[in-house]
GULUMZA-721862 format. One record per residue: residue number from 1; residue in one letter; chain; x, y, z negated of N, C-alpha, C, O, CB in turn. Coordinates in steps of 0.05 Angstrom, whole numbers, always signed. Glycine has a CB too. Layout:
GULUMZA-721862
R | seq | type | mol | nX | nY | nZ | caX | caY | caZ | cX | cY | cZ | oX | oY | oZ | cbX | cbY | cbZ
R | NUM | a | A | X | Y | Z | X | Y | Z | X | Y | Z | X | Y | Z | X | Y | Z
...
//
This chain:
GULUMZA-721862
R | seq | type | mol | nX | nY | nZ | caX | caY | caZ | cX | cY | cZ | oX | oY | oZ | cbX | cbY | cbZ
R | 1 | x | A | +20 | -356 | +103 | +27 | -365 | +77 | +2 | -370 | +60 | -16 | -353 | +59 | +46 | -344 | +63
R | 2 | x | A | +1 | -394 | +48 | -28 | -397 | +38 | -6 | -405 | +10 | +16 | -416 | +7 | -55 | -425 | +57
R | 3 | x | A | -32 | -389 | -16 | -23 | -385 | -33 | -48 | -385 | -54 | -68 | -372 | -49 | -6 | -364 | -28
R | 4 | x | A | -46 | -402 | -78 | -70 | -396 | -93 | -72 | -382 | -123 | -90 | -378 | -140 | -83 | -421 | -94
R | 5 | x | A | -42 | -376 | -121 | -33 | -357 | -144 | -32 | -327 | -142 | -15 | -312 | -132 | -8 | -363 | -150
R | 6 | x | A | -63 | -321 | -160 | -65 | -287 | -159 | -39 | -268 | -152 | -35 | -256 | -131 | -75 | -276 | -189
R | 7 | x | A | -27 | -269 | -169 | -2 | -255 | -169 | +15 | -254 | -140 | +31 | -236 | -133 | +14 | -268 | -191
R | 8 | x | A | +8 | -276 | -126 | +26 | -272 | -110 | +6 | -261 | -83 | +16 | -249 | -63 | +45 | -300 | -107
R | 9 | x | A | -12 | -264 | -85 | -36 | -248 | -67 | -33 | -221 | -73 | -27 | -206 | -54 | -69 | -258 | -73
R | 10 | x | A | -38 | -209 | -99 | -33 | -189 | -104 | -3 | -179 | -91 | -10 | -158 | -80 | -37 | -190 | -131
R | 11 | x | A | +15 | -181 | -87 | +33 | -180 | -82 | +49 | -178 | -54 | +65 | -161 | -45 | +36 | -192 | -94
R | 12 | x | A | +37 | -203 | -43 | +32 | -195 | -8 | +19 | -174 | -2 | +29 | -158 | +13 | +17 | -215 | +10
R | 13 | x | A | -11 | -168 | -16 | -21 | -144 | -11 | -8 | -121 | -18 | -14 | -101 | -5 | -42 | -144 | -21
R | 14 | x | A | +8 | -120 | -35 | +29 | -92 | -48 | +41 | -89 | -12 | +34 | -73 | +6 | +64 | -104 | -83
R | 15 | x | A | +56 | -106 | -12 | +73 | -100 | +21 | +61 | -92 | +43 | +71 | -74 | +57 | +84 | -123 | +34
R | 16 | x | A | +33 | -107 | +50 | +21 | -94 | +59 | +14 | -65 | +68 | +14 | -50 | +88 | +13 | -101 | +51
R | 17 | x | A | +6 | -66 | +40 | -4 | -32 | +33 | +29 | -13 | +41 | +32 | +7 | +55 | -16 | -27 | -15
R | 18 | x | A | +43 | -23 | +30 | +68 | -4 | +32 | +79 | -2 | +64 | +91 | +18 | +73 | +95 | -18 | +11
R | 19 | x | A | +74 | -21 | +76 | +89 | -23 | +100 | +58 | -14 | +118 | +55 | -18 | +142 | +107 | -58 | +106
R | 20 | x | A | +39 | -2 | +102 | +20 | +17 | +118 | +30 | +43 | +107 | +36 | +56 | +126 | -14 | +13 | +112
R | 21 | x | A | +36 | +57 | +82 | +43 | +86 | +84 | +75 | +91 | +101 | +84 | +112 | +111 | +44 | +99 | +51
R | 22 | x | A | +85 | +67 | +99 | +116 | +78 | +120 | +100 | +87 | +152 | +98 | +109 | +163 | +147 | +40 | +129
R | 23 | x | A | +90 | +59 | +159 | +74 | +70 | +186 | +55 | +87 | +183 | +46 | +88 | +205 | +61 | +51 | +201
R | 24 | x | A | +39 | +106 | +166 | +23 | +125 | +171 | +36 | +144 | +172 | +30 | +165 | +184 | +5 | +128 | +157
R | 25 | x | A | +63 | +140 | +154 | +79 | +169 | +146 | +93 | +174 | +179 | +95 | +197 | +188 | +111 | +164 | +114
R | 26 | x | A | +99 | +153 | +193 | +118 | +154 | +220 | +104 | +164 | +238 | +115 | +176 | +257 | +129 | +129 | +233
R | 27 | x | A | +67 | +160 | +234 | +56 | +176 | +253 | +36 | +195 | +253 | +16 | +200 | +266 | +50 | +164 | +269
R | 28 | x | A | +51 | +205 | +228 | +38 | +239 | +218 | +68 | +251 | +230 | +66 | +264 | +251 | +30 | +248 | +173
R | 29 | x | A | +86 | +248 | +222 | +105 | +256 | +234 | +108 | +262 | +261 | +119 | +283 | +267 | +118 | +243 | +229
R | 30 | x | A | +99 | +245 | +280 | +103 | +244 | +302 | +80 | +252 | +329 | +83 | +252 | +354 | +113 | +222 | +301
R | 31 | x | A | +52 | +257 | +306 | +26 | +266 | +324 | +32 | +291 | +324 | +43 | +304 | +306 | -5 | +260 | +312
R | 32 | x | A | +24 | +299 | +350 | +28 | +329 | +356 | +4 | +341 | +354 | +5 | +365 | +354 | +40 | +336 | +384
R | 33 | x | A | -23 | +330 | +351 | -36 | +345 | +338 | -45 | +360 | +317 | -68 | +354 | +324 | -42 | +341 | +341
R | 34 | x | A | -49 | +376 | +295 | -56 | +372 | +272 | -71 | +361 | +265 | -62 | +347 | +247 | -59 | +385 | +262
R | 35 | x | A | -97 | +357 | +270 | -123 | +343 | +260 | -122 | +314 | +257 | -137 | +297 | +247 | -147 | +348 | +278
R | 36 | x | A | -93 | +312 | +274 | -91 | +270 | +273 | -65 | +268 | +253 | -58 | +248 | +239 | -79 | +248 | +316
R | 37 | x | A | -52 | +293 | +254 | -34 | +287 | +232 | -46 | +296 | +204 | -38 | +282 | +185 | -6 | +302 | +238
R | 38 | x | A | -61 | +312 | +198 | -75 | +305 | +178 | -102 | +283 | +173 | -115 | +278 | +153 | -81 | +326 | +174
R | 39 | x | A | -101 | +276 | +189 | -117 | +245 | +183 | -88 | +218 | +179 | -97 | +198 | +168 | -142 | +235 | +220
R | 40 | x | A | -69 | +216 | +184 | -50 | +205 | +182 | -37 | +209 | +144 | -30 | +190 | +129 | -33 | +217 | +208
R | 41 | x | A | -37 | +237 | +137 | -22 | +249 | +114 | -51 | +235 | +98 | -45 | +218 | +80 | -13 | +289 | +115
R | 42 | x | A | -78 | +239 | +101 | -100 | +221 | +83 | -97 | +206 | +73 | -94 | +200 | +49 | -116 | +211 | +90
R | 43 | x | A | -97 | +191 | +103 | -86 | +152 | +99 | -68 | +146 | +84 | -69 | +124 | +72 | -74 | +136 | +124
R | 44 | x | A | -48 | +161 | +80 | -13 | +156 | +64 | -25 | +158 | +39 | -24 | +140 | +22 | +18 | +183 | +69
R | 45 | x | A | -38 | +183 | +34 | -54 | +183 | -2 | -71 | +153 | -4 | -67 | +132 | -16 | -85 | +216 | -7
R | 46 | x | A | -85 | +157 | +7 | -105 | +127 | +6 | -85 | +107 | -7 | -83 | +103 | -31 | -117 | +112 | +42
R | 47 | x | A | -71 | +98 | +10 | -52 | +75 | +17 | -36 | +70 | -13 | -33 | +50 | -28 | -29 | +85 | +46
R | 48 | x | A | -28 | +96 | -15 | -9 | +107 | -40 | -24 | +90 | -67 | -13 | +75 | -83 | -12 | +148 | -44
R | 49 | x | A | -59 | +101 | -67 | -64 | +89 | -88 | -71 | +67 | -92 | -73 | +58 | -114 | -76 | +97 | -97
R | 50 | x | A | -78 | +53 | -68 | -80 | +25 | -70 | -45 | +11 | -81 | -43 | -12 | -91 | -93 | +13 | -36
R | 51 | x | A | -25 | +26 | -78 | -1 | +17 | -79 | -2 | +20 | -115 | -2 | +1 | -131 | +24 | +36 | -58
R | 52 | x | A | -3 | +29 | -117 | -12 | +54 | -146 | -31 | +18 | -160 | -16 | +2 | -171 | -47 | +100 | -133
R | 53 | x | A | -47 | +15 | -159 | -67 | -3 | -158 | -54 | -27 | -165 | -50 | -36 | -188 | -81 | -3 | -133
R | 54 | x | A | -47 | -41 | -138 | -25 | -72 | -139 | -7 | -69 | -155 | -6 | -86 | -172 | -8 | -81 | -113
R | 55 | x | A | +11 | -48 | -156 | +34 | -54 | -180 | +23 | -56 | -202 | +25 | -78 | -213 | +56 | -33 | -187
R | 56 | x | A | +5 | -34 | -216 | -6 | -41 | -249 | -24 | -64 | -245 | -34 | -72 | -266 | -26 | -16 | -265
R | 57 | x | A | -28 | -75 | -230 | -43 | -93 | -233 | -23 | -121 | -238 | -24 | -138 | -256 | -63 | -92 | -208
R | 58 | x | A | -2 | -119 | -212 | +15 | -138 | -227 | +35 | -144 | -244 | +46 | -165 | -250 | +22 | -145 | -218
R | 59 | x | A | +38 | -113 | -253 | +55 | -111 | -275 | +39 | -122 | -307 | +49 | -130 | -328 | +66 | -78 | -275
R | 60 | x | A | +17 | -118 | -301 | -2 | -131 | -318 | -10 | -157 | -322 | -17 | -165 | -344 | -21 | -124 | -315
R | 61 | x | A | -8 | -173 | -301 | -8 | -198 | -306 | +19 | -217 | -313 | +25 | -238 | -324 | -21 | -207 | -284
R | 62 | x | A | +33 | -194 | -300 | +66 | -213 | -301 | +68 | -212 | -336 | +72 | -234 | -347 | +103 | -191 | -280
R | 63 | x | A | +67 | -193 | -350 | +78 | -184 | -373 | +50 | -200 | -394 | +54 | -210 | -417 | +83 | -144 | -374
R | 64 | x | A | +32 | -200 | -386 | +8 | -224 | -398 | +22 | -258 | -392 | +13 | -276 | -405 | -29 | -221 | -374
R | 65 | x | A | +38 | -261 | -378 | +49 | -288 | -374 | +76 | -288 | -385 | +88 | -309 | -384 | +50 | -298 | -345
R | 66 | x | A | +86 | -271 | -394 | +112 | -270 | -411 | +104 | -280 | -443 | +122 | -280 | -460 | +124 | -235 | -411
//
């Protein structure tokens, strides 16, 4: 998808990011080690705030174009 409207870059990237903490969350869950499931539970924070990130970011531009 080629796209040259911020918002919607921003936005693919939101999904992105989100459809990385479902899959980090599925394999903290499912590592039987601890040390890889807490490197998994990290990544989900990470992920979280980049998610954290894209929304205000596009809730900010959407409501600047209103």
């Amino acid at each position: 998808m080629k796209t040259s409207n911020p918002v919607d870059v921003m936005r693919m990237a939101l999904e992105r990011e989100k459809a990385a903490v479902r899959d980090y969350s599925e394999f903290a869950k499912t590592a039987k080690e601890p040390s890889i499931r807490e490197m998994f539970l990290y990544l989900v924070q990470e992920e979280e705030k980049h998610v954290k990130l894209l929304q205000d970011e596009i809730d900010r531009e959407v409501n600047q174009e209103m």
